[in-house]
PQR file of N, CA, C, O and H, with PARSE charges and radii, in Angstrom:
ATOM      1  N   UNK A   1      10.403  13.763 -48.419 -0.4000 1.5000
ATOM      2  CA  UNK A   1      10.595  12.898 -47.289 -0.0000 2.0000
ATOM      3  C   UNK A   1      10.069  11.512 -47.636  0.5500 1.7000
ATOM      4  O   UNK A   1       9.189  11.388 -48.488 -0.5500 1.4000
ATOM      5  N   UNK A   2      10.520  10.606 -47.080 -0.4000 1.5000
ATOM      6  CA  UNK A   2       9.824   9.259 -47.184 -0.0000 2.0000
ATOM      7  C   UNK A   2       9.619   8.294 -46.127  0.5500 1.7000
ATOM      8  O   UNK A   2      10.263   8.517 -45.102 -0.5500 1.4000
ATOM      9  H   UNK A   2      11.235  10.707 -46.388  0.4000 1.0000
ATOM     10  N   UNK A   3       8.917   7.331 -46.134 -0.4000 1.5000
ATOM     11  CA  UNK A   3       8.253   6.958 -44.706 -0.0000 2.0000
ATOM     12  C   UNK A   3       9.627   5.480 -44.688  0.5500 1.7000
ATOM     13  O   UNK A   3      10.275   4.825 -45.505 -0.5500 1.4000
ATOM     14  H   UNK A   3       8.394   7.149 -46.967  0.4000 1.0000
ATOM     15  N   UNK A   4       9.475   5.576 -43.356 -0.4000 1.5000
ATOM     16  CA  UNK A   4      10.584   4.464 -43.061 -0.0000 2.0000
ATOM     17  C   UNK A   4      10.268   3.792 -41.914  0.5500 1.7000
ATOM     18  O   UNK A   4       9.806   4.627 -41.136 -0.5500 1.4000
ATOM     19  H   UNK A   4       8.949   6.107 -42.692  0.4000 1.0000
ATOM     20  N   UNK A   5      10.282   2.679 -41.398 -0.4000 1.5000
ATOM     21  CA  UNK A   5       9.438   2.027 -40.565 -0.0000 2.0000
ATOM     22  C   UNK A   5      11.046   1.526 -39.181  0.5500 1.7000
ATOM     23  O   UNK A   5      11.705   0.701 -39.815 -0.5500 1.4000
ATOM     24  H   UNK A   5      10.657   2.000 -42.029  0.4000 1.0000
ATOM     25  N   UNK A   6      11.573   1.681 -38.110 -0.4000 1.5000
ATOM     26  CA  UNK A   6      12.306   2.123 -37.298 -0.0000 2.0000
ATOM     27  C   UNK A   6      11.778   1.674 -36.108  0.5500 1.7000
ATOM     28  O   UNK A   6      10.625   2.022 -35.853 -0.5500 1.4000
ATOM     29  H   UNK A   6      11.039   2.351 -37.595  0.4000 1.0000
ATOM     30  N   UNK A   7      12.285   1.075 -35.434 -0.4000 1.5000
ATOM     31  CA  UNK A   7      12.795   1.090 -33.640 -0.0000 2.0000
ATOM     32  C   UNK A   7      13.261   2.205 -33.353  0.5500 1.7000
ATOM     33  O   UNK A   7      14.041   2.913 -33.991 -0.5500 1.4000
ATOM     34  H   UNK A   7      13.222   0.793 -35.642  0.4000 1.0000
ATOM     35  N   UNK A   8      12.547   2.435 -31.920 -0.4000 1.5000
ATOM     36  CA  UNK A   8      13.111   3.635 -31.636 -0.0000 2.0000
ATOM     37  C   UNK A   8      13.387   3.390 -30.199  0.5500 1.7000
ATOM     38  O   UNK A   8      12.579   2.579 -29.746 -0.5500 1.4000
ATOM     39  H   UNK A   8      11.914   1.860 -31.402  0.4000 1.0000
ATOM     40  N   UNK A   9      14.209   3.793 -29.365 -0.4000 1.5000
ATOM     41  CA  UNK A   9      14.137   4.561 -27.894 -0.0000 2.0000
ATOM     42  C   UNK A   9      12.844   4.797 -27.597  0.5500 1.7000
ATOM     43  O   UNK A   9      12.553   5.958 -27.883 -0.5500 1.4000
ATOM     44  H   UNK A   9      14.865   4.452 -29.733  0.4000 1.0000
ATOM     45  N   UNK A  10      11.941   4.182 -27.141 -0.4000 1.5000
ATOM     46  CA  UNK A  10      10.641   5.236 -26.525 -0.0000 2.0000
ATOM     47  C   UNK A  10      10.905   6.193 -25.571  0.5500 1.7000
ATOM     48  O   UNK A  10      10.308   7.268 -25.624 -0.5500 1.4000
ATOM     49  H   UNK A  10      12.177   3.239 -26.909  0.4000 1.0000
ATOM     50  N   UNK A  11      11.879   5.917 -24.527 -0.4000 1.5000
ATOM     51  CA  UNK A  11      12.187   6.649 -23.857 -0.0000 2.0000
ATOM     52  C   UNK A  11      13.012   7.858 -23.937  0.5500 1.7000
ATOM     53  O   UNK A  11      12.873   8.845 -23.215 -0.5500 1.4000
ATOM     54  H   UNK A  11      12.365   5.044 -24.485  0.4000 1.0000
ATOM     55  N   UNK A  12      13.950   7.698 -24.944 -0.4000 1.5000
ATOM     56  CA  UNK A  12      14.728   9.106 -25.554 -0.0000 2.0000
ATOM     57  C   UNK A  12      13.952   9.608 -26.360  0.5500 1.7000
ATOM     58  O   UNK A  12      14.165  10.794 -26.612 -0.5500 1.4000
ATOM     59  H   UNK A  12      14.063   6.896 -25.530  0.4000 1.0000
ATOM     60  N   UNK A  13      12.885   8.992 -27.000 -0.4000 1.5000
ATOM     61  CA  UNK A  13      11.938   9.689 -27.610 -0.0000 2.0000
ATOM     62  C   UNK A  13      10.966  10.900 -26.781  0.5500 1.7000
ATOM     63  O   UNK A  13      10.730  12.065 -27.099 -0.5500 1.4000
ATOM     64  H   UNK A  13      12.712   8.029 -26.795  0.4000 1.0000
ATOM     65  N   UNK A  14      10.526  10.093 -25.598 -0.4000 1.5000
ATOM     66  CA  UNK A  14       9.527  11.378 -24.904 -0.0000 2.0000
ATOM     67  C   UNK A  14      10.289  11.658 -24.346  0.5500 1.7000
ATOM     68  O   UNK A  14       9.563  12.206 -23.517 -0.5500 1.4000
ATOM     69  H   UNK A  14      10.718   9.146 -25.339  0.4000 1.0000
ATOM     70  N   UNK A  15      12.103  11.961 -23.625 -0.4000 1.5000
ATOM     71  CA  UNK A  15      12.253  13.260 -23.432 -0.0000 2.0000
ATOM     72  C   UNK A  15      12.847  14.132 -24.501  0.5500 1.7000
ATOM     73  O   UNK A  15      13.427  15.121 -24.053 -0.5500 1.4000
ATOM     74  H   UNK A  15      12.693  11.516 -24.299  0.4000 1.0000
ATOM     75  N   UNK A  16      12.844  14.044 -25.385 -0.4000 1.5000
ATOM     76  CA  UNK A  16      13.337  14.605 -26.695 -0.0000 2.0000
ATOM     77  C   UNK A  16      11.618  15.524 -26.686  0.5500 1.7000
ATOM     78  O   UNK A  16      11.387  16.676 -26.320 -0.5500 1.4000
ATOM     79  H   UNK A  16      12.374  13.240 -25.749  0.4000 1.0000
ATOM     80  N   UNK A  17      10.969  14.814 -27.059 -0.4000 1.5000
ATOM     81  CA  UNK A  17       9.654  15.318 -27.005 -0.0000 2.0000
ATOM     82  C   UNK A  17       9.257  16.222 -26.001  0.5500 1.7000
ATOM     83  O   UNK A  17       8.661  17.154 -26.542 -0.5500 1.4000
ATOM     84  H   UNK A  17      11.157  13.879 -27.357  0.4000 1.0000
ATOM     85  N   UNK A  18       9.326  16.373 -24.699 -0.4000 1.5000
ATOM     86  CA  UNK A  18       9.104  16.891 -23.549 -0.0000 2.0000
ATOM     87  C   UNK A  18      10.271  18.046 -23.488  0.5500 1.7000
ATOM     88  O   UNK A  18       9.904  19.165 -23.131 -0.5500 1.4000
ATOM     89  H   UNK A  18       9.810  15.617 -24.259  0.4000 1.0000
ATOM     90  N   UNK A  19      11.370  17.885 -23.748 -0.4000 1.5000
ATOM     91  CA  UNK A  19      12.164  19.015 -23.615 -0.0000 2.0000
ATOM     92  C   UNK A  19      12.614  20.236 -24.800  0.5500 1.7000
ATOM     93  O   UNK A  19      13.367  21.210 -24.786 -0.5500 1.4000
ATOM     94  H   UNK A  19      11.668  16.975 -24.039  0.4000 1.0000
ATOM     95  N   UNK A  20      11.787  19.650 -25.720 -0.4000 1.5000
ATOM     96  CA  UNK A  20      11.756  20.600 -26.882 -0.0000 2.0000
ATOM     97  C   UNK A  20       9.962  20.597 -27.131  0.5500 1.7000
ATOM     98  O   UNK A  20       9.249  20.896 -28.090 -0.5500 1.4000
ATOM     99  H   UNK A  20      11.176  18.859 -25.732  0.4000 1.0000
ATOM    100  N   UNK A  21       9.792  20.276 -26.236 -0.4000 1.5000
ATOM    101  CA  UNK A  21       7.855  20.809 -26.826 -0.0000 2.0000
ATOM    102  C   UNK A  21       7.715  20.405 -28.375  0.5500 1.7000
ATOM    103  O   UNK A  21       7.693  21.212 -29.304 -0.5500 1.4000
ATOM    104  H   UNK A  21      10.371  20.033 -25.458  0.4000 1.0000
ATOM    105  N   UNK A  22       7.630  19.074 -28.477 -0.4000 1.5000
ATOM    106  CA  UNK A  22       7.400  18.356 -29.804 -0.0000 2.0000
ATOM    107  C   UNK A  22       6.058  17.649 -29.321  0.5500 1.7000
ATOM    108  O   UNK A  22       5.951  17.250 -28.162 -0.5500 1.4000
ATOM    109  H   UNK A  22       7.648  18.418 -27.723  0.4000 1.0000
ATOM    110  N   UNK A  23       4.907  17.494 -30.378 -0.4000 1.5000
ATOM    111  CA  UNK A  23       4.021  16.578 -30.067 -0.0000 2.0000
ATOM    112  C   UNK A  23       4.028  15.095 -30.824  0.5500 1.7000
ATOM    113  O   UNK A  23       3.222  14.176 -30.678 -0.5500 1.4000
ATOM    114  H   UNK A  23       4.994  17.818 -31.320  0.4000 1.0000
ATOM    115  N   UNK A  24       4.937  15.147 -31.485 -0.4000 1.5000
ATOM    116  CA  UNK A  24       4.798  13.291 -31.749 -0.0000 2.0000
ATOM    117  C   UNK A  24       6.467  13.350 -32.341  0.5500 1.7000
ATOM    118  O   UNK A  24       7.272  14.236 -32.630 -0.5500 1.4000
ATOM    119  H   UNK A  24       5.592  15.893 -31.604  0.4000 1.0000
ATOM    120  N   UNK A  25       6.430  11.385 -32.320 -0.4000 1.5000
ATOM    121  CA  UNK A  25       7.715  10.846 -32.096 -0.0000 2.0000
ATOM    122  C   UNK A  25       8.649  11.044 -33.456  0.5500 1.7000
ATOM    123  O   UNK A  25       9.848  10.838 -33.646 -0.5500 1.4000
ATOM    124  H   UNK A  25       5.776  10.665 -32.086  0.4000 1.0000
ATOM    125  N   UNK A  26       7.466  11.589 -34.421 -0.4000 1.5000
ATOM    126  CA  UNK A  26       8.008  11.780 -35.899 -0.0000 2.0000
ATOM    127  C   UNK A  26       8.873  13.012 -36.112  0.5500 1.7000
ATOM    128  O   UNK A  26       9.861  13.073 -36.844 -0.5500 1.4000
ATOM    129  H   UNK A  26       6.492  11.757 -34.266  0.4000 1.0000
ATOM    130  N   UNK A  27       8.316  14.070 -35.300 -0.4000 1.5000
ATOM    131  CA  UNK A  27       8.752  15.154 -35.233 -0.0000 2.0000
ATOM    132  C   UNK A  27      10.546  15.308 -34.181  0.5500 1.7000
ATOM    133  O   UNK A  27      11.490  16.045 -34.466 -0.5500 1.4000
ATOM    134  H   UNK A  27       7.514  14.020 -34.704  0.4000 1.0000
ATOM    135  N   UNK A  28      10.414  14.135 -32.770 -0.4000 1.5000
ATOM    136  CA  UNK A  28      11.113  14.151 -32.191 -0.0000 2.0000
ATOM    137  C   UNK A  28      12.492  13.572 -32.942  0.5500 1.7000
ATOM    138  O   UNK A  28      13.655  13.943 -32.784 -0.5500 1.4000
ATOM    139  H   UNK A  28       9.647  13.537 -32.539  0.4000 1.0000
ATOM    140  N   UNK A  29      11.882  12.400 -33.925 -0.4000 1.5000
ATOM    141  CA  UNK A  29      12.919  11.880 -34.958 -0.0000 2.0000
ATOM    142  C   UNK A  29      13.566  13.079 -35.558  0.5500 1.7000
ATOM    143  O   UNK A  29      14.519  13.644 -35.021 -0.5500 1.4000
ATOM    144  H   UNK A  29      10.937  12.098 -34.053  0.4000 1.0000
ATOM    145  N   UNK A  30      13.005  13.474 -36.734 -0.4000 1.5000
ATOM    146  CA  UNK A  30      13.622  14.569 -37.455 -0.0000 2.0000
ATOM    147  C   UNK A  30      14.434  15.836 -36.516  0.5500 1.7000
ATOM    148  O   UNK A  30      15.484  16.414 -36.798 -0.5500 1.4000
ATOM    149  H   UNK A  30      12.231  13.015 -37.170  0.4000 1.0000
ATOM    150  N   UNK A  31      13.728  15.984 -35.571 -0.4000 1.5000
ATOM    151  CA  UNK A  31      14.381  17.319 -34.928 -0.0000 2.0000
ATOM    152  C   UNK A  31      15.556  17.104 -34.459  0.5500 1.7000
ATOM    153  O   UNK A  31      16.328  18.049 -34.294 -0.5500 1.4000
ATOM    154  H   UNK A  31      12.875  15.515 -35.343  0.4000 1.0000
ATOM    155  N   UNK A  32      16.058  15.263 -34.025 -0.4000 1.5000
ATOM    156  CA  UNK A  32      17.202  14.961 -33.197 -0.0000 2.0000
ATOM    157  C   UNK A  32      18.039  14.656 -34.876  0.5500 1.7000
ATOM    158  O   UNK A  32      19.263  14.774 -34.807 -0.5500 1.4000
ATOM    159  H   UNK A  32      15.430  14.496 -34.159  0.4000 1.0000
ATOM    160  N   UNK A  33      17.666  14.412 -35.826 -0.4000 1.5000
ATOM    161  CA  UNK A  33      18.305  13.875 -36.957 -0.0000 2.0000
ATOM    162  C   UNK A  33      19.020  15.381 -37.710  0.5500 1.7000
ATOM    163  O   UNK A  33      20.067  15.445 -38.355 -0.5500 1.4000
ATOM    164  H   UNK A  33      16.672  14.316 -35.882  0.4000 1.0000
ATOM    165  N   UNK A  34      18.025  16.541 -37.361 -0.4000 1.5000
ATOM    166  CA  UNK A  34      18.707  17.666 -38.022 -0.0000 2.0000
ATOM    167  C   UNK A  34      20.131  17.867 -37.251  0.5500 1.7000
ATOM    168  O   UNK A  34      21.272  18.104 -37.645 -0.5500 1.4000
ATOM    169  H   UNK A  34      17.174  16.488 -36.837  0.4000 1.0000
ATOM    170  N   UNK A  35      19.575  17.675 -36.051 -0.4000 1.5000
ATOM    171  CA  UNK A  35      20.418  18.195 -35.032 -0.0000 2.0000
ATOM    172  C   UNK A  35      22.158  17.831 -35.301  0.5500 1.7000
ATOM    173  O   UNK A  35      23.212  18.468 -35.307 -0.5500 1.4000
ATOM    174  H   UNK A  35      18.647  17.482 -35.731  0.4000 1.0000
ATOM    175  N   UNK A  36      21.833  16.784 -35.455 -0.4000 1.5000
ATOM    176  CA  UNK A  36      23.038  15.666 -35.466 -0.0000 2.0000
ATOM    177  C   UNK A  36      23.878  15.987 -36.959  0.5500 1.7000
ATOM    178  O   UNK A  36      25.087  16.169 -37.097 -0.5500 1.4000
ATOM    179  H   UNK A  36      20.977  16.267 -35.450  0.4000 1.0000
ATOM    180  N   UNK A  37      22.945  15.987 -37.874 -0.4000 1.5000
ATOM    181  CA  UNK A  37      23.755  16.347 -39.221 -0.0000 2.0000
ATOM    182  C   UNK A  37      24.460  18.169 -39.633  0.5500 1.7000
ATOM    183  O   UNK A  37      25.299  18.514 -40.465 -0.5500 1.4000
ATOM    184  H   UNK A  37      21.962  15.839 -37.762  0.4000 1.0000
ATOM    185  N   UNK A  38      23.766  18.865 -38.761 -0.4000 1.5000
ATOM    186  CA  UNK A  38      24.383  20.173 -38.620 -0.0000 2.0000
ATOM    187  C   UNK A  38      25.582  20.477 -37.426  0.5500 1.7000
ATOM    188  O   UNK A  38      26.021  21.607 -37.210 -0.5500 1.4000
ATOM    189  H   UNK A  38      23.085  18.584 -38.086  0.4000 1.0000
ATOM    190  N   UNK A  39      25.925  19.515 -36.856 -0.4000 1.5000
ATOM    191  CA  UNK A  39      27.049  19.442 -36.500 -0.0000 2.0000
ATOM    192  C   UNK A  39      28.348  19.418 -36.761  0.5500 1.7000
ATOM    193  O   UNK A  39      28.517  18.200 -36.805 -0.5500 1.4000
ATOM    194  H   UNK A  39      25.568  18.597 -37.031  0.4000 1.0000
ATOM    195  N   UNK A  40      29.202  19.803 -36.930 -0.4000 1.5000
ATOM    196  CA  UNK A  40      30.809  19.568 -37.623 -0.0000 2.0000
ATOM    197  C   UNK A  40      31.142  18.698 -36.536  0.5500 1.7000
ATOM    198  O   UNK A  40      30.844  18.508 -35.357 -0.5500 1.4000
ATOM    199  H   UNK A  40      29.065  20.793 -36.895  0.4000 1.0000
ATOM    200  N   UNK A  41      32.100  18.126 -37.688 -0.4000 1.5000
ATOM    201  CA  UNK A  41      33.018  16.958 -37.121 -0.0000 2.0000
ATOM    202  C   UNK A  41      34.182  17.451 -36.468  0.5500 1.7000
ATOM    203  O   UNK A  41      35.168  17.720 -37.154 -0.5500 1.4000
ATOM    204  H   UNK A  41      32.343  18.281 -38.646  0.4000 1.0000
ATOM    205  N   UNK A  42      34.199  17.589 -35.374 -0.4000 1.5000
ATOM    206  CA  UNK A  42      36.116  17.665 -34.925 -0.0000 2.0000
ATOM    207  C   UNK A  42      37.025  16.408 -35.499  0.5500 1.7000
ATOM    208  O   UNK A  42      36.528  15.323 -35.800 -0.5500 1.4000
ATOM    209  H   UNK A  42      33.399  17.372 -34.817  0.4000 1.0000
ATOM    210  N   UNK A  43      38.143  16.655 -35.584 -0.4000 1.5000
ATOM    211  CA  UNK A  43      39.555  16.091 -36.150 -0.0000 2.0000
ATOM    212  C   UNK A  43      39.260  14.262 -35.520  0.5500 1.7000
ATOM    213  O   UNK A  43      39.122  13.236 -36.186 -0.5500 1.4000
ATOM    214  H   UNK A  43      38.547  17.536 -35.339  0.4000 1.0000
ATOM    215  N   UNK A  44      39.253  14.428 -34.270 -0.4000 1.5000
ATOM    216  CA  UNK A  44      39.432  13.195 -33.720 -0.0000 2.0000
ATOM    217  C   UNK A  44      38.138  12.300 -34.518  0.5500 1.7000
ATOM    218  O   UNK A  44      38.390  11.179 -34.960 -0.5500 1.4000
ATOM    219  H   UNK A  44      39.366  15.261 -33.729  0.4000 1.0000
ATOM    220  N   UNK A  45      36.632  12.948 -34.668 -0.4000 1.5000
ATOM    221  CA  UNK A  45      35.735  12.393 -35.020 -0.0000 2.0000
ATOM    222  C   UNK A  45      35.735  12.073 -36.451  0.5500 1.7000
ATOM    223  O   UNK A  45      35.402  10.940 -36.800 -0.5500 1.4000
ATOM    224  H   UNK A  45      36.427  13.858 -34.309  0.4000 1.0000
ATOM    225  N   UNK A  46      36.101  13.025 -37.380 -0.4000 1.5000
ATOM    226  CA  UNK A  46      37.009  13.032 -38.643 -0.0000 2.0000
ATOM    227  C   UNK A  46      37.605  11.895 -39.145  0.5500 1.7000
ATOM    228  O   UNK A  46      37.287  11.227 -40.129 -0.5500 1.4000
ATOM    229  H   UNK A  46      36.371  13.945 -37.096  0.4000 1.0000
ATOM    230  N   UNK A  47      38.824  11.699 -38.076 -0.4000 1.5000
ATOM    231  CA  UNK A  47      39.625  10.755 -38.624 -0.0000 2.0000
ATOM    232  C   UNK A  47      38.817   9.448 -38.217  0.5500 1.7000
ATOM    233  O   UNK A  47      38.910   8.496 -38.993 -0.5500 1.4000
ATOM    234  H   UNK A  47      39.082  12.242 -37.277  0.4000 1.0000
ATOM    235  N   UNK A  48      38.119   9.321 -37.201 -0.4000 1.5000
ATOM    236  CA  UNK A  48      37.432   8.072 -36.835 -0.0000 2.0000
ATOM    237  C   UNK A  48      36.789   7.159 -37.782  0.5500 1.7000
ATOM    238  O   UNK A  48      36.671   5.935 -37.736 -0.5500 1.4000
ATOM    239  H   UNK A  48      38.043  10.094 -36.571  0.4000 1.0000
ATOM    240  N   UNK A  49      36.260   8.311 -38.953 -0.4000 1.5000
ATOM    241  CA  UNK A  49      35.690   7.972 -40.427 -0.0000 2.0000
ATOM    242  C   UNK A  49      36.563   6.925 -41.449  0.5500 1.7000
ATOM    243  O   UNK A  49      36.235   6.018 -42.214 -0.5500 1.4000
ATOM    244  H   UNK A  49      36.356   9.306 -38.991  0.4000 1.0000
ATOM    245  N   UNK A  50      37.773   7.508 -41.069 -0.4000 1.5000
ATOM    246  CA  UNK A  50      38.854   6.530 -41.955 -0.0000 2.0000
ATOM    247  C   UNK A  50      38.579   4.821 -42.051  0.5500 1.7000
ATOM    248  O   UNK A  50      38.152   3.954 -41.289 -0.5500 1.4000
ATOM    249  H   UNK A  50      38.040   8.245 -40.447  0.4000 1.0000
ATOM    250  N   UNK A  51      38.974   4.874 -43.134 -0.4000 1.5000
ATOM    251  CA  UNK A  51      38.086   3.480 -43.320 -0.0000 2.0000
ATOM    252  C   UNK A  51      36.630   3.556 -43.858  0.5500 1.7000
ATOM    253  O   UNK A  51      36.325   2.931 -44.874 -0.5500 1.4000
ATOM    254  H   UNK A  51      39.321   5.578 -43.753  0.4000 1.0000
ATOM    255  N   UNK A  52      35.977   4.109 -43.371 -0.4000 1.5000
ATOM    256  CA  UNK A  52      34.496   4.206 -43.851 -0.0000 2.0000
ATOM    257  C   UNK A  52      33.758   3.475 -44.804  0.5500 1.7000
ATOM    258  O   UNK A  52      32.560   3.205 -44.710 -0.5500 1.4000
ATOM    259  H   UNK A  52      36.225   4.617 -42.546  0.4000 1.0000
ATOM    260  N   UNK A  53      34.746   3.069 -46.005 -0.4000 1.5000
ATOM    261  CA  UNK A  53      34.186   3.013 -47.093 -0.0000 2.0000
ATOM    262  C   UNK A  53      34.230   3.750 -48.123  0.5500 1.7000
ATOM    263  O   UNK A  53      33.662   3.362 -49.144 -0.5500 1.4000
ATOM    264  H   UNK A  53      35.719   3.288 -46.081  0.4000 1.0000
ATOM    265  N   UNK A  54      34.919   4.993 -48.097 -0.4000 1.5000
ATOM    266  CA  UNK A  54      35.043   5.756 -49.540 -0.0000 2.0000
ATOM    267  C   UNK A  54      35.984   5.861 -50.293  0.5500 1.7000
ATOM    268  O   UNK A  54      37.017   6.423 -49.928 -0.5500 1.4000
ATOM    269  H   UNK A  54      35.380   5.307 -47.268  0.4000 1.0000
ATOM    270  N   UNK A  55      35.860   5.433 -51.299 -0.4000 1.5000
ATOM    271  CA  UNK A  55      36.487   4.752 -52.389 -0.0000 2.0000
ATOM    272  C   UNK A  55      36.468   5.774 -53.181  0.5500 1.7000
ATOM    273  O   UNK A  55      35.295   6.030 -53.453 -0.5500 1.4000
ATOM    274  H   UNK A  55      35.021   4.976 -51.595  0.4000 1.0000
ATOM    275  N   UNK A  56      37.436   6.728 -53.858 -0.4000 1.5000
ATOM    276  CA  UNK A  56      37.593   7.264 -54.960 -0.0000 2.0000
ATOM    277  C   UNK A  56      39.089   7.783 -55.606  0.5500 1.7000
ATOM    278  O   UNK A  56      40.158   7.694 -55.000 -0.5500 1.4000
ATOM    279  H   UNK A  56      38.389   6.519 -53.637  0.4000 1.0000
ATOM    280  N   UNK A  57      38.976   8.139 -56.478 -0.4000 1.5000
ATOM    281  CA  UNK A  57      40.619   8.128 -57.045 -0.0000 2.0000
ATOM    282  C   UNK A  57      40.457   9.816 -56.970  0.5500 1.7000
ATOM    283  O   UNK A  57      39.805  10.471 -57.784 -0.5500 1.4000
ATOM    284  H   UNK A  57      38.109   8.211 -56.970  0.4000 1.0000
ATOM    285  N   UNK A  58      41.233  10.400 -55.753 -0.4000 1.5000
ATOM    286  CA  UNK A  58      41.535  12.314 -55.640 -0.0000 2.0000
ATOM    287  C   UNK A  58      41.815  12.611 -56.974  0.5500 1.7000
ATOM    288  O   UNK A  58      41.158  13.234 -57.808 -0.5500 1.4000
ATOM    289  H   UNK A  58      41.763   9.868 -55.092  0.4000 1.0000
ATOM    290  N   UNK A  59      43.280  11.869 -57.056 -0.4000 1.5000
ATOM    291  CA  UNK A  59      44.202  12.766 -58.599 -0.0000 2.0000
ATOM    292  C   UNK A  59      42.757  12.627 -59.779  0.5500 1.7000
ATOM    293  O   UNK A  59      42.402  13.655 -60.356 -0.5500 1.4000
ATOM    294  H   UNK A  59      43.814  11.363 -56.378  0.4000 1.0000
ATOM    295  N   UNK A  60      42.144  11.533 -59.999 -0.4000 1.5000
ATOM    296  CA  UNK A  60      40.926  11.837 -61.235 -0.0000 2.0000
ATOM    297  C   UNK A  60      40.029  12.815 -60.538  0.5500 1.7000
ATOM    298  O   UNK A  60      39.221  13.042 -61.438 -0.5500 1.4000
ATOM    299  H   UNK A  60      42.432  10.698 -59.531  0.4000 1.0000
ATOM    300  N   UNK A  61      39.643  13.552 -59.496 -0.4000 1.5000
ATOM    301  CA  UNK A  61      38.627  14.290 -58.995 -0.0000 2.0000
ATOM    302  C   UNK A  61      39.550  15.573 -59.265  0.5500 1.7000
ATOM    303  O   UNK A  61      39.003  16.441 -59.945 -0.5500 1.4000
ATOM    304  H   UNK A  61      40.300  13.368 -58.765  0.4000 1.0000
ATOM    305  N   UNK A  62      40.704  15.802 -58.894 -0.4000 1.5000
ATOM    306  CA  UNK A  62      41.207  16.991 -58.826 -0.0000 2.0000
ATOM    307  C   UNK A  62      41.583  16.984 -60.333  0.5500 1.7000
ATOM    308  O   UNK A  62      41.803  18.159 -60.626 -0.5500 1.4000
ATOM    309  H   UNK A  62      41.148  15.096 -58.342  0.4000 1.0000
ATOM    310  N   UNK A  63      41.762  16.165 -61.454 -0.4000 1.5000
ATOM    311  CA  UNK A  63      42.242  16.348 -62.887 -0.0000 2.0000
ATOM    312  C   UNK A  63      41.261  17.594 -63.374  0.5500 1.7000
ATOM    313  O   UNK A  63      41.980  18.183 -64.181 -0.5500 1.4000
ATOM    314  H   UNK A  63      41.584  15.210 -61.216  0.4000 1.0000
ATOM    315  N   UNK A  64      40.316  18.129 -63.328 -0.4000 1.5000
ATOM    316  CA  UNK A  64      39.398  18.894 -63.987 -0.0000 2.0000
ATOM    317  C   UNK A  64      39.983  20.888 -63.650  0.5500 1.7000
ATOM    318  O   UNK A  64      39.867  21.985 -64.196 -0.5500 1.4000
ATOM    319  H   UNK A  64      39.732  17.651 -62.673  0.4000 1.0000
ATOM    320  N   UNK A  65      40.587  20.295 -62.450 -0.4000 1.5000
ATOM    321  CA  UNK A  65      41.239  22.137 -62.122 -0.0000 2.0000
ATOM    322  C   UNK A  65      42.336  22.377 -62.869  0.5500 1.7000
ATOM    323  O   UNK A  65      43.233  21.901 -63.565 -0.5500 1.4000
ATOM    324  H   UNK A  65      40.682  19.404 -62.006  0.4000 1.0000
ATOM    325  N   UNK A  66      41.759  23.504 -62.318 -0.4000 1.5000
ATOM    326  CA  UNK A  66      42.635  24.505 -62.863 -0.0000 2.0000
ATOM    327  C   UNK A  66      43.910  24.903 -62.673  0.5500 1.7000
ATOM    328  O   UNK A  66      43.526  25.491 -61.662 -0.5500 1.4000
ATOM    329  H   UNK A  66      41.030  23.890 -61.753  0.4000 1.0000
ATOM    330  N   UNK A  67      45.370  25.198 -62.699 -0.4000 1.5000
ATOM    331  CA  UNK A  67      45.980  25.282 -62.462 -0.0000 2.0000
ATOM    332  C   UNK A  67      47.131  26.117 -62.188  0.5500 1.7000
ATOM    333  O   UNK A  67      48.126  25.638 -61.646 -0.5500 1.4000
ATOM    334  H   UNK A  67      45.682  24.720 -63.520  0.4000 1.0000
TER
END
């Protein structure tokens, strides 16, 4: 882990805190951050990504299979 210095919500912080019985705002961070990344994306949210920024060439990623 590494320390990162952040604005936060104080207020989405203590009920994040209060409704999951967390005692500090570090913990309320990570617990809402797992939360969020173990989520799947539906289609609509998916495609929303387009654009994003990712840059790579498929046909050189897929050249290594098998066939």
């Amino acid at each position: 882990m590494t320390r990162t210095n952040i604005d936060i919500d104080d207020h989405a912080c203590e009920v994040v805190m209060r409704r999951f019985h967390l005692t500090s705002k570090r913990d309320a961070v990570n617990f809402a951050l797992r939360n969020l990344a173990q989520e799947a994306l539906d289609l609509k949210a998916a495609r929303g990504l387009r654009g994003s920024g990712w840059d790579a060439d498929l046909d050189e990623l897929r050249s290594d299979r098998v066939q």
